[in-house]
N, C-alpha and C positions, 0 to 999 in steps of 0.2 A: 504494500500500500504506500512504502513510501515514495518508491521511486511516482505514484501516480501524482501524489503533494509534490514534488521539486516540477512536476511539468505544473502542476494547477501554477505554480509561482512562478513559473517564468511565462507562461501564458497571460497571467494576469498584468505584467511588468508589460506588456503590449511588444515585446522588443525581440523573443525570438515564437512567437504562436507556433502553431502548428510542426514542432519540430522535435521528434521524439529524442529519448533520452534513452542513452543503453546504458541499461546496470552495470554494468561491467566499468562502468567511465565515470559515475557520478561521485562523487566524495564527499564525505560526514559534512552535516550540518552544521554551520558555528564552527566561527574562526580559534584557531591557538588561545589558551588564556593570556599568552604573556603578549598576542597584540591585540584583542580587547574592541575591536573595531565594530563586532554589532552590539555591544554596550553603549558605543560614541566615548570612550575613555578622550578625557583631554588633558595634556601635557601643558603646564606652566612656560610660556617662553621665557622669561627670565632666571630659572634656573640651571642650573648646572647640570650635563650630561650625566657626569656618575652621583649626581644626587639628585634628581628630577622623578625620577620611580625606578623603582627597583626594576621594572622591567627590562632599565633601557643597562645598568650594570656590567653587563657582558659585551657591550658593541664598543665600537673604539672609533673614533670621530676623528678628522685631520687638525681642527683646533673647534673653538667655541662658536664662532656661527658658521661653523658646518654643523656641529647640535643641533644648535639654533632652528638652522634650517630643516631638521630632520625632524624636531619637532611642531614646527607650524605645517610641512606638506604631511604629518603625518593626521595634522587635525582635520587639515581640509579634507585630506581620503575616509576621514572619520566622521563628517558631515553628508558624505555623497548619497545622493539616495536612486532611486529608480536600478537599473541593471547598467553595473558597472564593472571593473576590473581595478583590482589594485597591487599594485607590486612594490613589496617588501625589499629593498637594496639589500639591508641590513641581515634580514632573514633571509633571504635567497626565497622567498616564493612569491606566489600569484594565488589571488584570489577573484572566482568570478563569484557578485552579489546580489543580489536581489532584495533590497531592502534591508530586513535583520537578518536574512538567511543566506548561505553559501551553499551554492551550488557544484563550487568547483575550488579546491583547493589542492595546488602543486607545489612541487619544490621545482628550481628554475637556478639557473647557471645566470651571473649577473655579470655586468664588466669590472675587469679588472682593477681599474684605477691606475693601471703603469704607462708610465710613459715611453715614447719612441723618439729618439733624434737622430735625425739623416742628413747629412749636409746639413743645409739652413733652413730648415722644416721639423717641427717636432708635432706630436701625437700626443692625444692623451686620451687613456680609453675609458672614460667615464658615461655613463647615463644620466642626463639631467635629473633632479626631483621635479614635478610638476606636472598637470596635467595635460594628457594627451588624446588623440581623439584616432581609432581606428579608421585608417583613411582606405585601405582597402585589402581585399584577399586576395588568396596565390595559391594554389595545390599545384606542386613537383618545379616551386622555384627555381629560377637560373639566376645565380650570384655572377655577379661579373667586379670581379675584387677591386676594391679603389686603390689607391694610391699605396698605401701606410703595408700594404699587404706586400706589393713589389718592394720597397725600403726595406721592410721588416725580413726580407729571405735577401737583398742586398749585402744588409749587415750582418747577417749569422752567417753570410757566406765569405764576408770581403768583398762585394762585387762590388764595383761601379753601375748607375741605372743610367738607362738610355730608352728612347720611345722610336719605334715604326711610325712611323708617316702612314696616313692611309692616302696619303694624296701623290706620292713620288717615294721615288727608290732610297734605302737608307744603307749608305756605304758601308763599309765594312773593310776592317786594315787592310786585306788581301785582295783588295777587289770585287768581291763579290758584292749581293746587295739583297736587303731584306725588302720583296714589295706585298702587297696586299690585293689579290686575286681571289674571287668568288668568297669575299668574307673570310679568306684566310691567310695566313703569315706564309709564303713561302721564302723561294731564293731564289736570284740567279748568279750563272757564273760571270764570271768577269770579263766573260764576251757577250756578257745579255740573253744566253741559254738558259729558257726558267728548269730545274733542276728538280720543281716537286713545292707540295703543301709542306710544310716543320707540321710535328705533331701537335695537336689540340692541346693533349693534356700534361705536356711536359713544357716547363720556363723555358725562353729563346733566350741561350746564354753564348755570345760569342765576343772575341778580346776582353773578356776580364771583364763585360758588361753585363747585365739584365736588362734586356731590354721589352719593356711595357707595350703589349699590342694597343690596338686601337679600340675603344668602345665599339661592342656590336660587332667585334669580331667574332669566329669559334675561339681562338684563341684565349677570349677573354671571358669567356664565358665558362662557370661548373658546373658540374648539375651535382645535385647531392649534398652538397656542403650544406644547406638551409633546411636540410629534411624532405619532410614528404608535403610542408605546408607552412605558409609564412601570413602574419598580419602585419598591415603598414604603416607604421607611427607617422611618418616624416622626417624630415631629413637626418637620414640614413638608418632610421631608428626602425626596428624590429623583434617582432615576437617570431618565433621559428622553431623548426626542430635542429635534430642534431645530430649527425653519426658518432658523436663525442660522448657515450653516453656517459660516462667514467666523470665530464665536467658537471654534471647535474649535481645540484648543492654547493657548486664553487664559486666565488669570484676569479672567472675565467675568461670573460669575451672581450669584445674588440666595442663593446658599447649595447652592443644586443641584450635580449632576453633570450637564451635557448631551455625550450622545453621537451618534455620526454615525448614520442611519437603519439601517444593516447590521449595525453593534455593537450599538445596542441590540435590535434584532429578536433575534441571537443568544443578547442576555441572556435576552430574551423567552421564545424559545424554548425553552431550557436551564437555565437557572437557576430550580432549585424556590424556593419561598417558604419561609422557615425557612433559607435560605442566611446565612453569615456574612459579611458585609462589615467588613475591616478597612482604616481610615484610619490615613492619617498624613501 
């Protein structure tokens, strides 16, 4: 009977109707006690991280209005009402709600916090606090890696980065040249004999360089990395899965939220676009 109550309450939320709900996927009622969220628990902004409540004891802050901050977005994800999502930094999960009742509770792989410096460019893989709004869905995502991802195997390698042109030939010490035909990175030789496509899924690595396809190449393109299903925050912000299962419960991403293949299917499934997602 219960799983029939978690449909009567997402039906009645107007937000995902007619959309059944497999036992197998739904999670306990009512959030963790130590986040307190369909209570509406509310934290003091004025005081102190390890003396504010005892709940917050165990987390560890970069200085005091980073606290600060975690305690005002954590009031406002504790004000939200109607069918929303809220995600725990601190905790590593996700919660989907429905008024006082949880629908969906996961643990979740969060970003790192670490930084990247390449040349004159640095990185920093954080997830804002604040809220966000599901801008749209994706089943069997194609990741097409930004920038920080070329730097980041640059520098664990020693390489130098360099970029293909999708518009003209890109030399190469010996003559040769990297061009871009039929959406893909080949070569020619040094008398202008194209030579063949470079493989899809291996880095274009020649003189000591990495060099970065074009957007919209194959080349640039994974499949796999984001799971079986991605939702779309904005800019560059995502809920996904993961073939990493081993990071689920870690501060481990590049800014994302990765979830286990079941939770996010569920998000998949249920969660409209125009949904709210509240961080902190």
């Amino acid at each position: 009977m219960r799983i029939l109550r978690i449909q009567q309450i997402l039906k009645s939320a107007g937000a995902v109707a007619g959309l059944a709900i497999a036992p197998a996927i739904v999670r306990a009622q009512g959030l963790e006690a130590r986040t307190q969220l369909s209570s509406r628990a509310h934290l003091s902004a004025t005081s102190d991280s390890s003396e504010s409540d005892g709940e917050t004891s165990e987390y560890t802050f970069k200085s005091r209005s980073d606290s600060l901050s975690w305690v005002r977005h954590r009031a406002i994800a504790a004000q939200a009402s109607g069918f929303h999502l809220v995600v725990s930094l601190q905790d590593r999960h996700i919660w989907a709600i429905v008024g006082e009742d949880t629908v969906l509770s996961a643990p979740a792989a969060v970003a790192s916090g670490t930084t990247l410096q390449y040349g004159n460019q640095t990185w920093t893989f954080d997830m804002p606090r604040g809220v966000r709004t599901v801008l749209g869905k994706e089943a069997d995502p194609i990741w097409q890696p930004p920038k920080w991802l070329y730097a980041e195997t640059a520098e664990e390698h020693g390489l130098k980065l360099g970029y293909v042109s999708a518009s003209h030939p890109t030399k190469l010490s010996d003559g040769r040249k990297l061009v871009v035909r039929d959406d893909e990175v080949g070569l020619l030789d040094k008398d202008g004999k194209y030579l063949g496509a470079l493989p899809t899924d291996e880095h274009i690595v020649f003189d000591n360089t990495l060099f970065i396809p074009p957007l919209g190449t194959k080349n640039r393109k994974v499949e796999g990395e984001l799971g079986k299903y991605r939702l779309i925050l904005g800019d560059g912000f995502l809920l996904h899965g993961t073939p990493y299962k081993e990071s689920i419960g870690l501060a481990a991403t590049h800014g994302c939220v990765r979830l286990r293949d079941e939770d996010i299917e569920w998000l998949y499934e249920h969660v409209p676009v125009g949904t709210k997602v509240y961080i902190y």
